[in-house]
DONUMI-168973 format. One record per atom (N, C-alpha, C): residue in three letters; x negated, y negated, z negated. Coordinates in steps of 0.05 Angstrom, whole numbers, plus 5000, padded with zeros to 4 digits. Example, Ala and Ser with C-alpha at 12.3 -4.5 7.8 and 13.67 -1.06 7.14 Angstrom:
ALA473651144844;ALA475450904844;ALA473650664844;SER474350454858;SER472750214857;SER474249994843;
***
This chain:
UNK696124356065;UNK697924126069;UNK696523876057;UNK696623656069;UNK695523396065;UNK697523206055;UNK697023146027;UNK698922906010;UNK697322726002;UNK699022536015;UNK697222186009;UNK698722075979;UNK697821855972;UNK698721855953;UNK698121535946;UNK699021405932;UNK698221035924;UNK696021045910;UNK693221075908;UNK691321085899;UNK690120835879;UNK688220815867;UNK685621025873;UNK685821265860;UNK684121405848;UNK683621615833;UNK683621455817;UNK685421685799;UNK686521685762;UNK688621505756;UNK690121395780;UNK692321185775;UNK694921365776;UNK696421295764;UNK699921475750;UNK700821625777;UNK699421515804;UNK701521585822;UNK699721895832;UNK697621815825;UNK695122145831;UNK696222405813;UNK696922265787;UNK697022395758;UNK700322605771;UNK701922455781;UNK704022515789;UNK704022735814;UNK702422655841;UNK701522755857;UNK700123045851;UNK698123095834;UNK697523245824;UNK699423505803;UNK701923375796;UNK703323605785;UNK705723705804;UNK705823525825;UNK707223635843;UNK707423765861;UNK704323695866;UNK701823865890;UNK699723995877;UNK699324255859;UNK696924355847;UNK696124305864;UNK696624435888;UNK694424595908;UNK694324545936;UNK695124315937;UNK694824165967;UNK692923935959;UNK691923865985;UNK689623625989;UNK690623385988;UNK689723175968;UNK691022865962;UNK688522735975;UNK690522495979;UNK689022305993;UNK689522095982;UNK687421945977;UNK688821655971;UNK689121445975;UNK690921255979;UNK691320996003;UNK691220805984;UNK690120555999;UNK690420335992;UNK692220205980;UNK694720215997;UNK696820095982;UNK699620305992;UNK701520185987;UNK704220345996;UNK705020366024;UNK704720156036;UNK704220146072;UNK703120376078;UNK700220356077;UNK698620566079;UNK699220906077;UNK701520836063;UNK702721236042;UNK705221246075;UNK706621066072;UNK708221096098;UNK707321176126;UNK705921046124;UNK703920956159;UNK702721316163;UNK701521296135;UNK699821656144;UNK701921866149;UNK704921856130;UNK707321986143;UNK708521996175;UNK708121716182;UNK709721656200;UNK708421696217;UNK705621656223;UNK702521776245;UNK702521996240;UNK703822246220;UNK703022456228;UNK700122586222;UNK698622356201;UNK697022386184;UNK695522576161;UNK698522536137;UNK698922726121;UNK702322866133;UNK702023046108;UNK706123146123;UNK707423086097;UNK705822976073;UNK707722696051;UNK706222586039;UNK707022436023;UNK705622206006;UNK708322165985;UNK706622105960;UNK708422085936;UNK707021755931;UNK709721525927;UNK709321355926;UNK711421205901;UNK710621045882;UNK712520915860;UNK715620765874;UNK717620835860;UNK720120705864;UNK720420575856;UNK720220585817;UNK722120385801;UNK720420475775;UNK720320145764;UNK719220265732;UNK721520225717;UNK721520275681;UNK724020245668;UNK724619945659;UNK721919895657;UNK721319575650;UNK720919395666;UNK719019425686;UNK718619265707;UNK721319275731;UNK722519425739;UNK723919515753;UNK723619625781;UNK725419605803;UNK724519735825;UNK722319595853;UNK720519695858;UNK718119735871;UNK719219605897;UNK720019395904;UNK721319255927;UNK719719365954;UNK717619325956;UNK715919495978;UNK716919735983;UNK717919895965;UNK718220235972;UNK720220225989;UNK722520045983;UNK726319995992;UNK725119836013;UNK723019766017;UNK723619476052;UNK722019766070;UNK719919946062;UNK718820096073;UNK721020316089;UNK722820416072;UNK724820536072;UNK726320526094;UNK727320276092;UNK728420146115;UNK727820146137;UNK725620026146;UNK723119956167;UNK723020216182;UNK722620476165;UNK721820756175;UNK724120956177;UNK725020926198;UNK727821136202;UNK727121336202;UNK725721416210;UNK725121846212;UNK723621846183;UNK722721726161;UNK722221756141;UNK724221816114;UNK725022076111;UNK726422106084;UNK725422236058;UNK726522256041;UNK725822186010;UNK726622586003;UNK724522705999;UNK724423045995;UNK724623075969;UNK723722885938;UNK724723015919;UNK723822685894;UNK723922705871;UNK724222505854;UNK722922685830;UNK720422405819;UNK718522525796;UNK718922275772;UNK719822325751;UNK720022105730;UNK717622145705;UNK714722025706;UNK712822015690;UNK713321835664;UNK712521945645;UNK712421735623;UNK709621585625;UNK709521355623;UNK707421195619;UNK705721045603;UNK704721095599;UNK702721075566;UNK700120875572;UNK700120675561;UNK697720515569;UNK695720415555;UNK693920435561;UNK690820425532;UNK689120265536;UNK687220095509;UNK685719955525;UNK683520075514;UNK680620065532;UNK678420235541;UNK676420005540;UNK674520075539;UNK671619905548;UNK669920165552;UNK667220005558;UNK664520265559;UNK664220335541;UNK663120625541;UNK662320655513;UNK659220465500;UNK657820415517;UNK655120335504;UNK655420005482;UNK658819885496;UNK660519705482;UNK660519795447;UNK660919615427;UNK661719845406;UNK665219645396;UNK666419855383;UNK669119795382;UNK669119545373;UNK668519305363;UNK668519065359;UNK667818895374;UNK667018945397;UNK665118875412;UNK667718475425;UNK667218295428;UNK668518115426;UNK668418085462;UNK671318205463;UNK671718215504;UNK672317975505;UNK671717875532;UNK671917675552;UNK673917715561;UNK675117955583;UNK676617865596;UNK677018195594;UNK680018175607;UNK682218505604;UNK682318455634;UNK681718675643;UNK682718795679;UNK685318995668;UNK687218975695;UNK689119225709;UNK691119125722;UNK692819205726;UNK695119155746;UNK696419015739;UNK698618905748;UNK699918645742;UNK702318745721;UNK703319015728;UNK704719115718;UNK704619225690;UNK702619305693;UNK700519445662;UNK700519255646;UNK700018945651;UNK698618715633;UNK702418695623;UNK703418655645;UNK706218605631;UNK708018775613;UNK707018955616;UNK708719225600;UNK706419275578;UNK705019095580;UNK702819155547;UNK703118765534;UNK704518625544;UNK703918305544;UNK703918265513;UNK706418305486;UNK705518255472;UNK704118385458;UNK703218675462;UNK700118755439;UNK697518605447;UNK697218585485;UNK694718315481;UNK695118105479;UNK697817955473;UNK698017685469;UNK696817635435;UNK697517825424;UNK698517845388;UNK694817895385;UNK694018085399;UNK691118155386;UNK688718035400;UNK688917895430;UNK686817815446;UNK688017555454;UNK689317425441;UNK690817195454;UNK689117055469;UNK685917055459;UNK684716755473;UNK682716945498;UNK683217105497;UNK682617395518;UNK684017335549;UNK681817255567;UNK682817275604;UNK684017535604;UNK686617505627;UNK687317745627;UNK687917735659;UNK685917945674;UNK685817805703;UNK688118155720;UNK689418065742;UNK690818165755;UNK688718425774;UNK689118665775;UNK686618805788;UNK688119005806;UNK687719085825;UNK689619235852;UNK690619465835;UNK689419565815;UNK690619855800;UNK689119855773;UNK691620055761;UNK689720105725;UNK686920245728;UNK687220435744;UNK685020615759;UNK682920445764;UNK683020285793;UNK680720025795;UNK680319835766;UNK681319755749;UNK681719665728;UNK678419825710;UNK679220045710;UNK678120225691;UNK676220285714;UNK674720245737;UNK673020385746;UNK671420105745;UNK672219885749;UNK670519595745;UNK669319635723;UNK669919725699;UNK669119665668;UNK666519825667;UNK667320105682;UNK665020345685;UNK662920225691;UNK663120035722;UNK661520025733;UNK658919705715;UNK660619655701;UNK658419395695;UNK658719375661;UNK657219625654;UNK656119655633;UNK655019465599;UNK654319205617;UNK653318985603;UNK655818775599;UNK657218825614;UNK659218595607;UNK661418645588;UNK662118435567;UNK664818535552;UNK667718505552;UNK667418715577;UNK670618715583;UNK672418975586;UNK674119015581;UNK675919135574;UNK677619245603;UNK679619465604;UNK681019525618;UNK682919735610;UNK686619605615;UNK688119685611;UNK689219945628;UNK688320255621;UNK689320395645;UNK690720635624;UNK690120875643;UNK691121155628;UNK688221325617;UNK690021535606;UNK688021675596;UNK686321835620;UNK686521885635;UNK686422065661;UNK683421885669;UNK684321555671;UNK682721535675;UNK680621335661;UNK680621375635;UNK677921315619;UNK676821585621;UNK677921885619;UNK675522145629;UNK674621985647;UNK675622015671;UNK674022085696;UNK671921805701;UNK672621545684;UNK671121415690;UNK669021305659;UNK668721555639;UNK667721605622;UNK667821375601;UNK670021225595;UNK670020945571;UNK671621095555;UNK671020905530;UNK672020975509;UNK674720675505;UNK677420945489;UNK678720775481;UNK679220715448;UNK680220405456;UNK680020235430;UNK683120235418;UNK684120245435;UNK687520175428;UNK688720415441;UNK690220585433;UNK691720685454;UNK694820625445;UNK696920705463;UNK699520685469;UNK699720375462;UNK699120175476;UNK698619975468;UNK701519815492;UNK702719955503;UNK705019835517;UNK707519795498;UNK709019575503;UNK710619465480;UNK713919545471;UNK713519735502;UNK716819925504;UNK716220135498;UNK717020405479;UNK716120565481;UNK717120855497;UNK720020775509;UNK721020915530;UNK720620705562;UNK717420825566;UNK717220695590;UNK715820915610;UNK717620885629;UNK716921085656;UNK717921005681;UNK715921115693;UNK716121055727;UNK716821375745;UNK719421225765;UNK719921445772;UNK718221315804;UNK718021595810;UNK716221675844;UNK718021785861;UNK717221795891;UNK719021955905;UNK717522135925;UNK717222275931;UNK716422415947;UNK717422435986;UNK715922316000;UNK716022206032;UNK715422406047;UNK717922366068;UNK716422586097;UNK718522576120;UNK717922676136;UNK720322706148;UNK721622946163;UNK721823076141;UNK723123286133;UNK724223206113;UNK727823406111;UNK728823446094;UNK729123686076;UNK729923736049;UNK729523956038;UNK726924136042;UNK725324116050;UNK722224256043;UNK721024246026;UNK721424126008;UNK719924125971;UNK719724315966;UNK717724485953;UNK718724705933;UNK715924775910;UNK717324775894;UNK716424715860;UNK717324935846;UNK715725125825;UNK717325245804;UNK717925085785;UNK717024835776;UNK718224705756;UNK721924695751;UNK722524685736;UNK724824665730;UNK725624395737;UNK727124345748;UNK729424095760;UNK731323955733;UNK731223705737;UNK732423685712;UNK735623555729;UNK735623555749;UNK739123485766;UNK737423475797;UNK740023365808;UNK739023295845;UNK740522985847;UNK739822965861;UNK740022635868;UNK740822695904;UNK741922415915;UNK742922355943;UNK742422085942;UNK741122005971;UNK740221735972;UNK740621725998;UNK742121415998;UNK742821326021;UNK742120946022;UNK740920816056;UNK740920576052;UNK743620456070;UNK744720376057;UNK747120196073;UNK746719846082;UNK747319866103;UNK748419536117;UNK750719566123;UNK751619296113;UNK754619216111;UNK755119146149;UNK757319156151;UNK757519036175;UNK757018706183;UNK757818666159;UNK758518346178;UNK758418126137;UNK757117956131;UNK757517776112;UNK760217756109;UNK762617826102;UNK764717746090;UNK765817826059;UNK768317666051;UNK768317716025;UNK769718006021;UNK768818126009;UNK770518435998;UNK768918606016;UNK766018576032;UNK765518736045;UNK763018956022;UNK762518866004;UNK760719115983;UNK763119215974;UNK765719095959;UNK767219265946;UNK769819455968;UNK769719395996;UNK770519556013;UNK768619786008;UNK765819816011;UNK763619986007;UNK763720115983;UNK764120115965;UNK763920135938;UNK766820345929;UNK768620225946;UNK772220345942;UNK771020675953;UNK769820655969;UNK768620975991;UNK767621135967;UNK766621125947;UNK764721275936;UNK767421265910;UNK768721145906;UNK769521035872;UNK772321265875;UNK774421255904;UNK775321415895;UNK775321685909;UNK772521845907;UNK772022065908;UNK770422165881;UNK770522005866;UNK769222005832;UNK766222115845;UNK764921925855;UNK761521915863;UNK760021735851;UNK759021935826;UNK757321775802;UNK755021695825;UNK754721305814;UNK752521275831;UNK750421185810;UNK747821315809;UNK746521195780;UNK744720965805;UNK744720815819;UNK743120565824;UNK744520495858;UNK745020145854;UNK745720055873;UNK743519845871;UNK742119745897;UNK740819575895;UNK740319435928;UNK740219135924;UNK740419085951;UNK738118945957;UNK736818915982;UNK735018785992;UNK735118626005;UNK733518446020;UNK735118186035;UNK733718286064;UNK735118276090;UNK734018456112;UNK731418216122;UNK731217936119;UNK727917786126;UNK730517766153;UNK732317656158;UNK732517596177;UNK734017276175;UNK736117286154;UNK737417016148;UNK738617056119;UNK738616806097;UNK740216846073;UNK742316986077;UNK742917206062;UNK746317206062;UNK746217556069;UNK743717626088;UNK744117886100;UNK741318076090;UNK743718346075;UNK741818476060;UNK742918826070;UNK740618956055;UNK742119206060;UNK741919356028;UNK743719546021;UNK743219656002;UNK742819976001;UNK740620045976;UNK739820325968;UNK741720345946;UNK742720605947;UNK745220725928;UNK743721015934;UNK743021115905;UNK743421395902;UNK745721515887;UNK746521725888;UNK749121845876;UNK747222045864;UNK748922185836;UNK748022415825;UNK750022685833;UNK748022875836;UNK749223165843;UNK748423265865;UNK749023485874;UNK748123555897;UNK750523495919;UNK749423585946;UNK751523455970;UNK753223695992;UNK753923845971;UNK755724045984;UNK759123975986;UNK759723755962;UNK762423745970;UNK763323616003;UNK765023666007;UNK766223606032;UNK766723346025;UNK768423246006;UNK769422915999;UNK766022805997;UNK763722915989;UNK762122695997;UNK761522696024;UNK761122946039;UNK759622906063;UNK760922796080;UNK764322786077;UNK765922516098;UNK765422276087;UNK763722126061;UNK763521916054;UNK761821776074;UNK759921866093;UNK758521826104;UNK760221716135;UNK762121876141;UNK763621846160;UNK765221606157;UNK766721536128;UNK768821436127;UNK766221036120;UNK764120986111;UNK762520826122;UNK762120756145;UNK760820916155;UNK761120936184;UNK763420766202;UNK766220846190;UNK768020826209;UNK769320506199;UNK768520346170;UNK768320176172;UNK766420006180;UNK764420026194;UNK762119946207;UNK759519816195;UNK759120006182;UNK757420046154;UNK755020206178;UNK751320096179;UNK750920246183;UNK749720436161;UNK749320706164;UNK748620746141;UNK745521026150;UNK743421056137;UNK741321156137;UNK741221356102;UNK741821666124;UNK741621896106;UNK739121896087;UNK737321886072;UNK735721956064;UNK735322246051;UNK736522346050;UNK736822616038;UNK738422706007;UNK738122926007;UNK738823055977;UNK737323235964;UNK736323125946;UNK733823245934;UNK733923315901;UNK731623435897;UNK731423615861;UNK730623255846;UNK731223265827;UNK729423065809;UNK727323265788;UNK725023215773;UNK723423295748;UNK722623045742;UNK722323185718;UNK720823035691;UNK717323175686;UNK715722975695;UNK713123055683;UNK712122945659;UNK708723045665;UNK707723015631;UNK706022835637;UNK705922645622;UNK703822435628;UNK700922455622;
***
């Protein structure tokens, strides 16, 4: 089986990919487009791609992708802890007075004040991934610069770190989701830590009381929803659609008419599935 995944090698989403797939073939894409596209071509048969961080928040690309791709649904949910370090080469020695910090935009922000406080007068440049981050540093030996990534990948790209856990939240994690289009085909001996149900809704029509008409559907069938979030559809202000997952699994009958009774207020609405959630190891 072929799983694509948000690449490069040694970035959180491989690290993830890897405990969810010992033993299938990863691939790794450019960007998140790319993780969909090889689903949707029939490429790979999934790709594990970032949703939502705890700090940064949710991955807007993943929810417009979502959308965009109707025969694409969501097979299971991975929540990594994220740990972020800073690295140079080793031939560098730990004092070595860096120029400039590489990694992701996300990384720099979820580490902002330990390099503000210790590298203040330190460039801190924006880089496609912590992974690329940490493979630039490898590659140019003579220069003194630094890169904010994981441990995964200072191994594989052989630097030594100077700082570690150097991110400024210390409950910080990114959850992933796992793509295909198929439903329920996951299967993991890991232990599950709950199940989740995810659905994207459009309202019918801009009017007032039209989210809390939506909202009344789930509230009195007591349908814990742990995330509502809305997107704007790129067509005109005003018109958005929203991702709502519920917790639990989807055997009750009062949820599976929730779907109907949307519906029948002219809600469209797009199943995404019902799936395991885990907790990995970073």
């Amino acid at each position: 089986m072929k799983i694509a995944f948000l690449g490069p090698e040694a970035s959180f989403t491989q690290l993830t990919a890897t405990q969810l797939f010992p033993n299938e073939e990863l691939i790794p894409k450019a960007n998140i487009l790319d993780c969909f596209l090889a689903v949707q071509n029939n490429e790979v048969d999934k790709a594990v791609v970032p949703l939502e961080n705890s700090i940064e928040g949710t991955v807007s690309m993943t929810l417009d992708y979502l959308y965009q791709t109707p025969e694409i649904k969501i097979e299971a949910e991975a929540v990594m802890p994220i740990a972020h370090h800073l690295m140079i080469h080793p031939i560098q020695e730990n004092d070595t007075v860096i120029e400039k910090i590489y990694s992701h935009p996300q990384a720099l922000a979820q580490s902002f004040h330990f390099l503000n406080q210790k590298y203040p007068e330190v460039t801190k440049q924006d880089f496609t991934s912590t992974a690329a981050a940490a493979k630039r540093v490898s590659e140019n030996p003579d220069r003194k610069i630094a890169a904010v990534a994981n441990k995964f990948a200072a191994e594989l790209y052989g630097l030594k770190i100077i700082n570690d856990n150097i991110h400024d939240v210390e409950e910080n994690y990114t959850r992933f989701i796992v793509i295909s289009k198929t439903e329920n085909t996951y299967q993991n001996e890991m232990q599950s830590i709950g199940k989740k149900t995810a659905m994207l809704i459009t309202l019918p029509q801009d009017h007032a009381g039209g989210l809390h008409q939506v909202l009344s559907v789930f509230a009195w069938r007591n349908m814990n929803l742990s995330k509502i979030e809305s997107r704007t559809l790129k067509t005109k202000l005003g018109n958005y659609f929203f991702f709502v997952t519920v917790v639990g699994d989807w055997n009750n009958v009062l949820y599976i008419n929730s779907i109907d009774e949307l519906r029948a207020i002219g809600a469209d609405v797009k199943f995404l599935g019902n799936y395991k959630e885990f907790l990995l190891e970073s």
